[in-house]
C-alpha positions, 0 to 999 in steps of 0.5 A: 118058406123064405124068411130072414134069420138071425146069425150075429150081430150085424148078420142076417140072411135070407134062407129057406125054413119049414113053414109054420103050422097051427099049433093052438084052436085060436092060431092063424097062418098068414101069408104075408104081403108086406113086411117092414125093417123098424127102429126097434129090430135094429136093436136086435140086430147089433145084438142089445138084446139078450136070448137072441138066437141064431135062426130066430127070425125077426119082424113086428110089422108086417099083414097079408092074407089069411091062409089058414085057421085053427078051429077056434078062430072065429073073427077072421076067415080065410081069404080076409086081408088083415093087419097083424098088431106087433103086441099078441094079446089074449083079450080076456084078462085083467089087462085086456079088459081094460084095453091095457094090451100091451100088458097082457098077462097070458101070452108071454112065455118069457120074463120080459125086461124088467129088473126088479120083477118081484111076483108080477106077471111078464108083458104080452108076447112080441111078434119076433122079439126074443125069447124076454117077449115069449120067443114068437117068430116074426113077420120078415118071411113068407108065412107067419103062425099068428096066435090068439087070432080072435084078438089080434088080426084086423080087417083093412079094406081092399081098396086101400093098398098094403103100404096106406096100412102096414104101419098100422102093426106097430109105428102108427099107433104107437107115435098116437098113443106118444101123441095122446098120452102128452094131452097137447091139442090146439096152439100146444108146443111139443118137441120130439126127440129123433126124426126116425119112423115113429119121430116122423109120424108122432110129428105128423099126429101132434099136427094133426091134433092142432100143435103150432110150434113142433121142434124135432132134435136129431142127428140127421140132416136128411131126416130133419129136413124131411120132417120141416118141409112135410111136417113144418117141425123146427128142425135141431141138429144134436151134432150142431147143439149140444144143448137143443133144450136151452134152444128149445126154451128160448123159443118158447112163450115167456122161456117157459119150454113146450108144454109136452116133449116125446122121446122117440130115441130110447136106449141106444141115444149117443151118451157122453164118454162115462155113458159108453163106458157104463154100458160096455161094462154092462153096469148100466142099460140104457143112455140117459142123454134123451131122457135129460134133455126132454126133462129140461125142454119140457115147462113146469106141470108138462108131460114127457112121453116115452115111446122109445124102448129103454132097458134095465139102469139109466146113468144121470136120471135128474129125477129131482128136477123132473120133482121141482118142476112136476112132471108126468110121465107116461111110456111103454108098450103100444096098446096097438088093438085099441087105436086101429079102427080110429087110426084107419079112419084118419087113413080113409079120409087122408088125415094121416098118410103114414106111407110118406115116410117110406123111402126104400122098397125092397124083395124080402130076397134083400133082407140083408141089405134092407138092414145094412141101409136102415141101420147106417142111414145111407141113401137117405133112408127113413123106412123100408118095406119088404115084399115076399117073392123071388125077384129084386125091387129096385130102391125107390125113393118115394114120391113126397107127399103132403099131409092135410093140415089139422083141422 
């Protein structure tokens, strides 16, 4: 089959490797249809993620049709039309019960992120996303061996075409669980720190769940543009306004700040100088300039939610004022499995139109220049999505499209 493999940092290709197979009862084999290039695989693809290999083939987001079962399988068939969540859950233990997915403690092989791991058990395994997350291969290619397959493939309706429900593999739900965990709801303000894909859609959840004043901070023009006409967000330049929370607050009843803010930037925000160098000597892992900024934009007893990814220490965490003005905090992985019947329903009826956000269609066979577009915002690029096959798609921008206001 032709996947995408890893070579280096910056360096993937499109090369031919030997298809997967069934390796337990409850394994899938799926042949994809349509596959995404998302925030968090540029992460591995500058190499800031650690037991990366070269030959190690990423992707997260991907679906397509079941081609194969193992004897075990019992809740998809071969021939369904299926969306594969990025989080592989066994949906039998402690976590799984409790529809705490992303902490599933069966399926990962590896050790995860965490620093001071003490006894406890690794997270779930991650489709494509290091040897941390169990070392599974990913969705940019061809075939994909999808294990614990009587948990993790979703039926998606046949009328709806691939690009209406990629996104249901990972960005989707995680900007609604962002966008839930916060508890706004009608007449609430939120500001979203970064206009990238899970930005954008946590945008165009917290609107649809009624929110009146939205502030979205980023670095782009193109992107914070995108999301004022589409999403009506109050855009703020970080390039412009070095300080977007005393912004933010000012535009807020009696200067009290938004009752919520999500941190849709994680670990790789631009820091100051001290930051830069922290991380080059490796004594920290993760920028902590998002993260002050969403603890001074947000008001006393507010919420700030974390979807973006962080790792390992955080230089200048003002856990004191995070205290004074008390704070919730809720992050981490997406419990992707809980939220997709609810989330197709939204598609179904037009709610959610998650496809606005795709600005390039590319081949899989271009990969590698999917990559290099996504990573330097060129071309105006907010989300790429790949097809399967031999011959080039042009770039398409895609048509704009309105979402249904809240109701």
């Amino acid at each position: 089959m032709r996947a995408m493999t890893y070579h280096g940092a910056h360096d993937v290709k499109i090369e031919t490797v030997p298809d997967p197979t069934i390796e337990a009862p409850d394994d899938i084999i799926l042949r994809v249809t349509a596959t995404a290039i998302c925030g968090s695989d540029l992460h591995l693809y500058r190499g800031k993620i650690p037991t990366v290999e070269h030959g190690d083939i990423f992707g997260h987001e991907f679906m397509g049709i079941v081609e194969e079962t193992g004897s075990a399988v019992t809740a998809v068939q071969r021939g369904d039309r299926v969306v594969i969540p990025f989080v592989i859950a066994c949906g039998d233990c402690f976590f799984c019960q409790n529809e705490l997915y992303a902490s599933c403690e069966t399926t990962n092989t590896g050790r995860g992120a965490i620093v001071n791991k003490k006894a406890i058990p690794p997270p779930a395994a991650l489709f494509g996303f290091s040897r941390l997350y169990g070392g599974i291969p990913g969705g940019q290619a061809e075939l994909v061996r999808v294990p614990k397959a009587n948990t993790g493939p979703f039926k998606v309706p046949g009328l709806l075409a691939d690009e209406k429900v990629l996104f249901l593999s990972d960005i989707l739900p995680t900007a609604w669980q962002a966008v839930l965990n916060t508890g706004i709801g009608p007449g609430s303000s939120i500001a979203i720190y970064g206009a990238g894909p899970v930005g954008l859609l946590s945008a165009a959840c917290a609107k649809m769940q009624g929110a009146e004043q939205i502030f979205m901070v980023d670095h782009h023009d193109y992107r914070l543009a995108y999301a004022q006409r589409t999403y009506g967000v109050i855009p703020i330049n970080f390039d412009d306004d070095d300080d977007p929370a005393d912004t933010i607050i000012r535009q807020t009843a009696g200067s009290r700040g938004v009752d919520a803010v999500i941190d849709a930037v994680g670990f790789e925000a631009k820091g100051s100088t001290t930051e830069t160098l922290l991380a080059t000597l490796k004594l920290e892992g993760s920028s902590g300039k998002a993260l002050r900024q969403c603890i001074a934009a947000v008001r006393r007893g507010g919420v700030v939610s974390v979807p973006g990814v962080y790792s390992g220490f955080i230089h200048g965490f003002l856990f004191g004022d995070a205290f004074d003005k008390g704070l919730t905090f809720k992050m981490g992985q997406t419990h992707v499995q809980r939220y997709l019947p609810e989330l197709l329903g939204h598609i179904e009826t037009g709610r959610l139109q998650p496809e606005a956000i795709i600005t390039h269609r590319m081949s899989l066979e271009q990969v590698a220049e999917g990559y290099r577009i996504f990573d330097k915002k060129e071309e105006q690029c907010r989300k790429v999505i790949l097809t399967p096959g031999s011959s080039d798609v042009p770039l398409t921008e895609n048509l704009e499209v309105t979402p249904i206001p809240a109701l």
